[in-house]
DSSP file (Angstrom, degrees, kcal/mol; ACC not computed):
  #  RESIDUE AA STRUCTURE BP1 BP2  ACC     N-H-->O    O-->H-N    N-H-->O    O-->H-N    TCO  KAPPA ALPHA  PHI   PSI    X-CA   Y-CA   Z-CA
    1    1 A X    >>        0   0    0      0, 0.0     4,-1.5     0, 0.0     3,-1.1   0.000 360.0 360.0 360.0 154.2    0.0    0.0    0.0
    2    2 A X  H 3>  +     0   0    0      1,-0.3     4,-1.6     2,-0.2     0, 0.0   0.505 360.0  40.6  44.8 -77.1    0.8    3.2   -0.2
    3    3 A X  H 3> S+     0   0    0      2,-0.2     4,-1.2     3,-0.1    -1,-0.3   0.355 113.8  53.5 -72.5 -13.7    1.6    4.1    3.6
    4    4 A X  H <> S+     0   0    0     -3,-1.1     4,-2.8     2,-0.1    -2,-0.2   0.752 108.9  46.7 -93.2 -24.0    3.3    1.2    4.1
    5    5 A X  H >X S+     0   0    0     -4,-1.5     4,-2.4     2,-0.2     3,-1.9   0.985 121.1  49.9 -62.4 -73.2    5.7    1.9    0.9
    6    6 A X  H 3X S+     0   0    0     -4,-1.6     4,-0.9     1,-0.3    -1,-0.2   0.812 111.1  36.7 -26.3 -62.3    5.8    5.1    2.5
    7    7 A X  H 3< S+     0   0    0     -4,-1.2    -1,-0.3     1,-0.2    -2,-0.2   0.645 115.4  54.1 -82.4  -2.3    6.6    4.6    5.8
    8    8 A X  H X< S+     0   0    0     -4,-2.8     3,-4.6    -3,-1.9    -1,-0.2   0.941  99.0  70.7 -77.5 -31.2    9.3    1.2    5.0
    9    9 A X  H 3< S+     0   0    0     -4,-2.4    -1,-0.2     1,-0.4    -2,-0.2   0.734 107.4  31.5 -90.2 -18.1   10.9    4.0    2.8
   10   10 A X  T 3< S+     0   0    0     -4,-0.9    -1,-0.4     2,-0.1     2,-0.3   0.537 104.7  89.2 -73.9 -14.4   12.0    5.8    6.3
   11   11 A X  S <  S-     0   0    0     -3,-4.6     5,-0.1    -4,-0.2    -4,-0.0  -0.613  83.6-106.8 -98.1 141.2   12.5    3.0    8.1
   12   12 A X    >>  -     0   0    0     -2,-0.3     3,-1.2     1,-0.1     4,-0.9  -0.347  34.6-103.1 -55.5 153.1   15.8    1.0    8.2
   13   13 A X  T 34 S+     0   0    0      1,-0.2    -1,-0.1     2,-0.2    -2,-0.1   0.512 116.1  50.4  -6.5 -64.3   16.3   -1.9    6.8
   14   14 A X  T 34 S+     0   0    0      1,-0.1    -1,-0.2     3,-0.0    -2,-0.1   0.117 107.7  50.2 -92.6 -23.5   16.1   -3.9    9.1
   15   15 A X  T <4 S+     0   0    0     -3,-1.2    -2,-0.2    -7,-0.1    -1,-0.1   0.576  78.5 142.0-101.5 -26.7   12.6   -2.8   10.8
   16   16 A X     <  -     0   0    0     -4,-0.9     2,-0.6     1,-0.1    -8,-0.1   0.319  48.3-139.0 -35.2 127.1   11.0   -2.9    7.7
   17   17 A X        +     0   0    0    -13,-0.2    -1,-0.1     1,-0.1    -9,-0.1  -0.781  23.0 173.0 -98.0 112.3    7.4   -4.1    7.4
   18   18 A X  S    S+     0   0    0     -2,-0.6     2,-0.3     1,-0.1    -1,-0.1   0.682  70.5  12.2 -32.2 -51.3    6.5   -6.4    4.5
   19   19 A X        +     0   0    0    -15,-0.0     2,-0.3     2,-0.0    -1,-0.1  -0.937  61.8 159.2-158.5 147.5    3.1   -7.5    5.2
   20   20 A X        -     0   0    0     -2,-0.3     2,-0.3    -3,-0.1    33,-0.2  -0.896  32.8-135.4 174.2 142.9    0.0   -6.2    8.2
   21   21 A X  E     -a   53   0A   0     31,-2.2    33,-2.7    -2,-0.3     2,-0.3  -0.754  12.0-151.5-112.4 169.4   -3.3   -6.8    7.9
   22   22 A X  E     +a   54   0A   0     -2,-0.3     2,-0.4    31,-0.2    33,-0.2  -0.819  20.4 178.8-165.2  81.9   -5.7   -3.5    8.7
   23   23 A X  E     -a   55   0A   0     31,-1.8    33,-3.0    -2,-0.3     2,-0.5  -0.764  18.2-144.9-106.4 165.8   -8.8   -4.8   10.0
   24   24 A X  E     -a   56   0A   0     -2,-0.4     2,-0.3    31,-0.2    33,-0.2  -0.900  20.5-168.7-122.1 141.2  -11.3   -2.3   10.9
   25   25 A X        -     0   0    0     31,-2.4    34,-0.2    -2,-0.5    33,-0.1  -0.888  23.9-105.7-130.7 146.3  -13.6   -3.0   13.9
   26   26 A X     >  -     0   0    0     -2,-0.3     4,-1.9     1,-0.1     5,-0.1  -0.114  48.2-105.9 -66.5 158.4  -17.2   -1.6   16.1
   27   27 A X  H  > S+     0   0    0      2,-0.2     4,-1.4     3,-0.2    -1,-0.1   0.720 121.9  60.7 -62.8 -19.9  -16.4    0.1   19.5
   28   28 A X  H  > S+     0   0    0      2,-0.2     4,-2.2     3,-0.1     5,-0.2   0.767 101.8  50.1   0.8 -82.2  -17.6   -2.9   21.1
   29   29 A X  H >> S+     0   0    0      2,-0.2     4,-2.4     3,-0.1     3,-0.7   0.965 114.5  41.8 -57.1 -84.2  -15.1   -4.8   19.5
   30   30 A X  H >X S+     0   0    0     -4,-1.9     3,-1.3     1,-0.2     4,-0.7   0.823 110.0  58.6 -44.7 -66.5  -12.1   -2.4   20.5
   31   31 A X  H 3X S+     0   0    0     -4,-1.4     4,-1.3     1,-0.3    -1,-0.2   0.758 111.1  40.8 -64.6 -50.8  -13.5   -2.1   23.7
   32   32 A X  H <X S+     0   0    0     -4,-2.2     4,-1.0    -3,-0.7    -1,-0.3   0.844 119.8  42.5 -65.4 -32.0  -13.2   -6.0   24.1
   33   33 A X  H <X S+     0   0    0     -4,-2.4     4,-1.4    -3,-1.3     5,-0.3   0.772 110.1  55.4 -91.6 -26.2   -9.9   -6.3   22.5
   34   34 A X  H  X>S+     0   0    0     -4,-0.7     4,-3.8     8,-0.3     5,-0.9   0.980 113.7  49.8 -77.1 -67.7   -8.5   -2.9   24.6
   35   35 A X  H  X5S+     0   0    0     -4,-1.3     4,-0.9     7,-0.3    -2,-0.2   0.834 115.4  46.2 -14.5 -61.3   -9.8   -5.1   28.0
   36   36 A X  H  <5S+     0   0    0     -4,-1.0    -1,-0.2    -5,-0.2    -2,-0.2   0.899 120.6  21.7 -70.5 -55.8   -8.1   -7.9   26.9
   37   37 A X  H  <5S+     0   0    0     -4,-1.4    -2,-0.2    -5,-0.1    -3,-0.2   0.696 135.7  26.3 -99.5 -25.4   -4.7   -7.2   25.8
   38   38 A X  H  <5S-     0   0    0     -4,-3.8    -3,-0.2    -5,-0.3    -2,-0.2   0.409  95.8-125.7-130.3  23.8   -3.9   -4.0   27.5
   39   39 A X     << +     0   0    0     -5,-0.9     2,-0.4    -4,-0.9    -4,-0.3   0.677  64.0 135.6  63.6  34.4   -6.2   -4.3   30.5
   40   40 A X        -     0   0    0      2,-0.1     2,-0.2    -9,-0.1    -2,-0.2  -0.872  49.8-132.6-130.1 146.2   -7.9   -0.9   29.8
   41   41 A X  S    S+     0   0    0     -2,-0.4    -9,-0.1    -7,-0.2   -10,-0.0  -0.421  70.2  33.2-114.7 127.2  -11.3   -0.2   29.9
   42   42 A X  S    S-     0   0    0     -2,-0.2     2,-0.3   -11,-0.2    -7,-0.3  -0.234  93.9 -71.1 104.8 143.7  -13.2    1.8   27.1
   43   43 A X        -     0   0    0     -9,-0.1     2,-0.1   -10,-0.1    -2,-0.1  -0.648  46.1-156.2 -80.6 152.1  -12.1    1.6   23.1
   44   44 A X        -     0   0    0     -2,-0.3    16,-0.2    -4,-0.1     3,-0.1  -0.298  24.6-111.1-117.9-142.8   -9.3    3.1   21.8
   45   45 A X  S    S+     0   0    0      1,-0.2    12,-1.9    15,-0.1     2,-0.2   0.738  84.0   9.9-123.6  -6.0   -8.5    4.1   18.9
   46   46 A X  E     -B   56   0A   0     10,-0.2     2,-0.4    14,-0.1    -1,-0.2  -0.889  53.6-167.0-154.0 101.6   -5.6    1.7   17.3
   47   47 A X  E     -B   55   0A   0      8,-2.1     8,-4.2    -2,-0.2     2,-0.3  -0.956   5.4-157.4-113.4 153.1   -3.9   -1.9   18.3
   48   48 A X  E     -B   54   0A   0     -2,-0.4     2,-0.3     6,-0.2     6,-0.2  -0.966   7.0-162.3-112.3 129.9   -1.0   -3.6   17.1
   49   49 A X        -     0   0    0      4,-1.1    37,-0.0    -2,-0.3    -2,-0.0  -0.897  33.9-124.9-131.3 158.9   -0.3   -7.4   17.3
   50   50 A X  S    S+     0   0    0      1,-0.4    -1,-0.1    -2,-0.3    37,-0.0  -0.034 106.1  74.4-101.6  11.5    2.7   -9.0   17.0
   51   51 A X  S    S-     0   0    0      2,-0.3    -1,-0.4   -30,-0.0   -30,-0.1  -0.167 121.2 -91.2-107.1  37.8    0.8  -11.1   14.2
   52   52 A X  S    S+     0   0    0      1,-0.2   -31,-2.2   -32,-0.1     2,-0.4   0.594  77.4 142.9  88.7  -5.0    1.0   -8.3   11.9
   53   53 A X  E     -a   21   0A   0    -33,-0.2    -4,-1.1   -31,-0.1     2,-0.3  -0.892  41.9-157.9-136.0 166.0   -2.2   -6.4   12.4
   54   54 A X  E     -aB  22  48A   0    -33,-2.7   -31,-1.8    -2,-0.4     2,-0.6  -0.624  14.2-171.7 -56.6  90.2   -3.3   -3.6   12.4
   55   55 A X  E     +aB  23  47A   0     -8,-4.2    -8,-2.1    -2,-0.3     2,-0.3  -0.789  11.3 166.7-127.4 146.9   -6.6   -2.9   14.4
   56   56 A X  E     -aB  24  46A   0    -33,-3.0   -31,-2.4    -2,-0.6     2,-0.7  -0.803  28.7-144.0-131.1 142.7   -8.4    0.4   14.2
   57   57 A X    >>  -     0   0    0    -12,-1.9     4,-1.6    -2,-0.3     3,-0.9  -0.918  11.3-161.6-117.7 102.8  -12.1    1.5   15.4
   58   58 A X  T 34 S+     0   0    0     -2,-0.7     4,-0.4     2,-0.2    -1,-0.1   0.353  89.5  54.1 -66.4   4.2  -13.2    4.0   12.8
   59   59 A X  T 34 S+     0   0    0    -34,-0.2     4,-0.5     2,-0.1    -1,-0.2   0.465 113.9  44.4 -91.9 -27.3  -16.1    5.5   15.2
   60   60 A X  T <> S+     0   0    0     -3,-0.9     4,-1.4     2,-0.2    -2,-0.2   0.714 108.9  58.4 -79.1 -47.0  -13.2    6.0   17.9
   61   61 A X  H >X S+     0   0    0     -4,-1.6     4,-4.7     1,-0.3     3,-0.9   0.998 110.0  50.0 -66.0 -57.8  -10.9    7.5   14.8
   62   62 A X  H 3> S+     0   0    0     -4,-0.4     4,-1.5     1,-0.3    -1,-0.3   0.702 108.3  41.2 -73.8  -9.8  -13.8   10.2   14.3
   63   63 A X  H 3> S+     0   0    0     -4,-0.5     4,-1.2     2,-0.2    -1,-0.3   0.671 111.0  55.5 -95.4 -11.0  -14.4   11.5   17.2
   64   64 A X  H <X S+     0   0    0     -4,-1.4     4,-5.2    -3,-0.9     5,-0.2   0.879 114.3  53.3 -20.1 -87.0  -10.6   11.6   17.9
   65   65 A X  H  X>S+     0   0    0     -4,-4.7     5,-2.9    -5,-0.2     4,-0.5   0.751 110.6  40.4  -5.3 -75.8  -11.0   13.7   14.3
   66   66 A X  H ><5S+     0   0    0     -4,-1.5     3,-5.8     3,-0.2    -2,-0.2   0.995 113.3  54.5 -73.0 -68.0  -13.4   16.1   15.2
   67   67 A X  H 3<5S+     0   0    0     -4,-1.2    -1,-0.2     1,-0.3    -2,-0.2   0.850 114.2  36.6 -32.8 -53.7  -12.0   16.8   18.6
   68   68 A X  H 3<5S-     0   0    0     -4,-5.2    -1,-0.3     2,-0.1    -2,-0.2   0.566 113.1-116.5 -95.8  23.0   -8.4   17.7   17.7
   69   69 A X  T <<5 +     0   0    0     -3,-5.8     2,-0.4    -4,-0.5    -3,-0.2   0.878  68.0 132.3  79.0  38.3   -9.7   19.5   14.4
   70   70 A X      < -     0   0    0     -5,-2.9    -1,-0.2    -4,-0.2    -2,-0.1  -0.982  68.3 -91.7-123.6 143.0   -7.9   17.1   11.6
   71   71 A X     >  -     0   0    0     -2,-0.4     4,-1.7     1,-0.1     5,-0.3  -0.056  36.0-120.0 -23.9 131.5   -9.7   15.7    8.5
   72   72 A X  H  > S+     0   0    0      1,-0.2     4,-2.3     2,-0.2    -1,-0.1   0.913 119.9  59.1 -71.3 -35.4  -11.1   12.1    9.4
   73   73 A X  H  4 S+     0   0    0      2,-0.2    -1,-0.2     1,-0.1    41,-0.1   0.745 113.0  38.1 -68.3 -25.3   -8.8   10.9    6.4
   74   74 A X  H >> S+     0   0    0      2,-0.2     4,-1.3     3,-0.2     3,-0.8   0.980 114.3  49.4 -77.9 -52.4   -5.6   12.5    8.5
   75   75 A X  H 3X S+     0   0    0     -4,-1.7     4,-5.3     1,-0.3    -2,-0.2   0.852 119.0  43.4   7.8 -71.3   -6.6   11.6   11.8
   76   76 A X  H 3< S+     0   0    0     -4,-2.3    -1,-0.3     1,-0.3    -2,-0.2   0.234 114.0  46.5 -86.8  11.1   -7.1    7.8   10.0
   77   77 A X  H <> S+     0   0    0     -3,-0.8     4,-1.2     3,-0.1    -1,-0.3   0.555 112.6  53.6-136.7 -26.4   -3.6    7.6    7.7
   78   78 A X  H  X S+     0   0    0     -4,-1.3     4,-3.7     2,-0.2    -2,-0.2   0.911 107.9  47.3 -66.3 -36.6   -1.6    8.8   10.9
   79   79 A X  H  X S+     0   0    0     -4,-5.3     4,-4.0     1,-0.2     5,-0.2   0.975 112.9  54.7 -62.4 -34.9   -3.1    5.9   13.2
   80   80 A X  H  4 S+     0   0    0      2,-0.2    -1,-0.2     1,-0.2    -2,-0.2   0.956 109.2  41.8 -45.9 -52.5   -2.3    3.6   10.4
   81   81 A X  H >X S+     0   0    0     -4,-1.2     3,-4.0     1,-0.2     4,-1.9   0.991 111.6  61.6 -70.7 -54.5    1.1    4.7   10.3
   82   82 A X  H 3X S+     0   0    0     -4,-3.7     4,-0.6     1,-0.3    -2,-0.2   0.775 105.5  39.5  26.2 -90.2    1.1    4.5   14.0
   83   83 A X  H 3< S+     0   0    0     -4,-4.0    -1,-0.3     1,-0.2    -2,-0.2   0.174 110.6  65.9 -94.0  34.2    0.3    0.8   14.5
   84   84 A X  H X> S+     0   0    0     -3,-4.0     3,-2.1    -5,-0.2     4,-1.5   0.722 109.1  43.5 -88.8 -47.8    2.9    0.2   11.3
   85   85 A X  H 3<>S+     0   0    0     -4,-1.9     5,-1.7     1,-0.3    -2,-0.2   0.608 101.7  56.2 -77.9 -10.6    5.4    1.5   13.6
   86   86 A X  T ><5S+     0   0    0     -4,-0.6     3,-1.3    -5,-0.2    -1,-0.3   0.733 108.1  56.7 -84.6 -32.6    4.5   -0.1   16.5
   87   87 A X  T <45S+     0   0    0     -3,-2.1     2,-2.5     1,-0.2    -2,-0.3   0.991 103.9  50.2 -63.3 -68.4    5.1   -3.3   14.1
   88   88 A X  T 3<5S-     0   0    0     -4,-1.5    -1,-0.2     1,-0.2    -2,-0.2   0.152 128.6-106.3 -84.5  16.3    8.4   -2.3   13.4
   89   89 A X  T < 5S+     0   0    0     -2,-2.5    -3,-0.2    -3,-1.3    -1,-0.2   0.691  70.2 133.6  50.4  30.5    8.9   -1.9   17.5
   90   90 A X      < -     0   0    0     -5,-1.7    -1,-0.2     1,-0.1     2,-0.1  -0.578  31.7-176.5 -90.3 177.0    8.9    1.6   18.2
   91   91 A X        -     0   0    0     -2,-0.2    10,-0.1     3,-0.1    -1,-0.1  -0.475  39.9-137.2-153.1-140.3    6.9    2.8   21.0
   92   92 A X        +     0   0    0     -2,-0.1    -2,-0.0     9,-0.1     6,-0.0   0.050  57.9 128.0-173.0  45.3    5.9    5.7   22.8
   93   93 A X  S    S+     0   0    0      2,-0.0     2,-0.2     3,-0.0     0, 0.0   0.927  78.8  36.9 -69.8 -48.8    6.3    4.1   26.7
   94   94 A X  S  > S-     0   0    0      1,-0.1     4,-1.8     0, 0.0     5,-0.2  -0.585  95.9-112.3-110.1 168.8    8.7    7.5   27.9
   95   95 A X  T  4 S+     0   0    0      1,-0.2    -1,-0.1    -2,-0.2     5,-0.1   0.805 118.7  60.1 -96.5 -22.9    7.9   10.7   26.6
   96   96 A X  T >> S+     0   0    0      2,-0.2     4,-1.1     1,-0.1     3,-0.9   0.880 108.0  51.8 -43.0 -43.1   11.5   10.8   24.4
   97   97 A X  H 3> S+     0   0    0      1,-0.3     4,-2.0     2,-0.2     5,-0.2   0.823 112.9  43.9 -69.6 -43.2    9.9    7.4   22.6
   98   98 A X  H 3X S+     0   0    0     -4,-1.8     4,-0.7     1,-0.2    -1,-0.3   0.640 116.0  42.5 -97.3  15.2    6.6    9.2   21.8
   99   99 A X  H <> S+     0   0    0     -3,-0.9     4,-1.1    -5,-0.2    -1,-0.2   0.513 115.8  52.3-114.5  -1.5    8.0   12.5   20.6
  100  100 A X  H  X S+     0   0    0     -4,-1.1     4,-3.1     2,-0.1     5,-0.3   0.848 113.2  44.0 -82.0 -46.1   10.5   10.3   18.8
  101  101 A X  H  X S+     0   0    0     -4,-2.0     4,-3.1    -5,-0.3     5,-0.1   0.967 110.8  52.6 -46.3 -73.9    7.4    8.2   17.2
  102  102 A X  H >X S+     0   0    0     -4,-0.7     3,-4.3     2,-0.3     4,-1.1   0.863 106.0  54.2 -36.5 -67.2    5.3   11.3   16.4
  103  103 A X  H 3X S+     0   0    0     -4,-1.1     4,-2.9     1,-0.4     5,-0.3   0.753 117.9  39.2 -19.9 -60.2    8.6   13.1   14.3
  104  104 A X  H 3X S+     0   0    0     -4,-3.1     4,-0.9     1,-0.3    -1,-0.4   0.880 109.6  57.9 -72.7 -27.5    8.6    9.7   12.3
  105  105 A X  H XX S+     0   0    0     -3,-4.3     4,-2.6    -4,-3.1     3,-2.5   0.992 116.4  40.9 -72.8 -52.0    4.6    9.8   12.4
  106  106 A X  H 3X S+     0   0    0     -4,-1.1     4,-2.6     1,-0.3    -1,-0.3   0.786 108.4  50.8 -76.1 -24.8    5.2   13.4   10.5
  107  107 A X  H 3X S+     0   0    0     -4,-2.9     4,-1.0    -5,-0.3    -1,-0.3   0.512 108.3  48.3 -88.1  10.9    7.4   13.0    8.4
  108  108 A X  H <X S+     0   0    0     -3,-2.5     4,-2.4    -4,-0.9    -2,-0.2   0.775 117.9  54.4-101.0 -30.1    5.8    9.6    6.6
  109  109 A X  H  X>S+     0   0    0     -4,-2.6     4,-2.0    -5,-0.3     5,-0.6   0.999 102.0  55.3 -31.3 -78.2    2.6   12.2    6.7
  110  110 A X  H  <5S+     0   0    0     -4,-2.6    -1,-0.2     1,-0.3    -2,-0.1   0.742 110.7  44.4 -26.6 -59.3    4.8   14.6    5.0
  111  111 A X  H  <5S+     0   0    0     -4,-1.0    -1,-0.3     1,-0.2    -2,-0.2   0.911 107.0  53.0 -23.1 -77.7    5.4   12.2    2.3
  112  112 A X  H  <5S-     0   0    0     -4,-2.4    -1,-0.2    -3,-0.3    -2,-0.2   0.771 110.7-120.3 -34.3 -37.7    2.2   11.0    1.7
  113  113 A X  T  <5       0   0    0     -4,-2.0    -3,-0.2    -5,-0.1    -1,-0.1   0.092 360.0 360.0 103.4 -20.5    0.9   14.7    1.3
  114  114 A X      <       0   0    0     -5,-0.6    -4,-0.2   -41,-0.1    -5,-0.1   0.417 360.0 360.0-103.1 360.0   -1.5   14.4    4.2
């Protein structure tokens, strides 16, 4: 795809991702899967599993959207890039790690156009 082309084309070598699946799911569903795997209550808005996908609640995405004033299509092609990077092991546990993540989140933006 498109964003993943993007974002390997930043990435080392060596992180690169090949393959993710990018299923998309109700807030229900994220809400069960947030519970489950990161013991948090509520949907969010993007997971990453360590079998290659990608899962994102596009009712969670928009209201996300509206709030911090970006295009639902910006909003939705940064969480995307997001949980590619999260495949590729980055993280955003200390606040150097997430300010390191966003940079790469903007500049595979930048790329894209978006």
């Amino acid at each position: 795809s498109k964003i993943s082309k993007a974002v390997n084309s930043l990435l080392p070598k060596n992180k690169a991702i090949t393959d993710f699946g990018l299923i998309f799911v109700s807030t229900k569903r994220m809400a069960e899967l947030n519970k489950k795997y990161r013991g948090k209550c509520g949907p969010t808005n993007v997971l990453s599993f360590d079998s290659g996908d990608v899962v994102i609640c596009p009712s969670v995405v928009k209201k996300q959207a509206e709030k911090f004033g970006f295009t639902q299509k910006k909003w939705m092609t940064r969480l995307i890039v997001h949980g590619i990077l999260h495949l590729a092991g980055y993280d955003h546990k200390t606040e150097k790690d997430r300010l390191g993540m966003e940079n790469f989140e903007d500049k595979v933006l930048k790329k894209l156009g978006v």
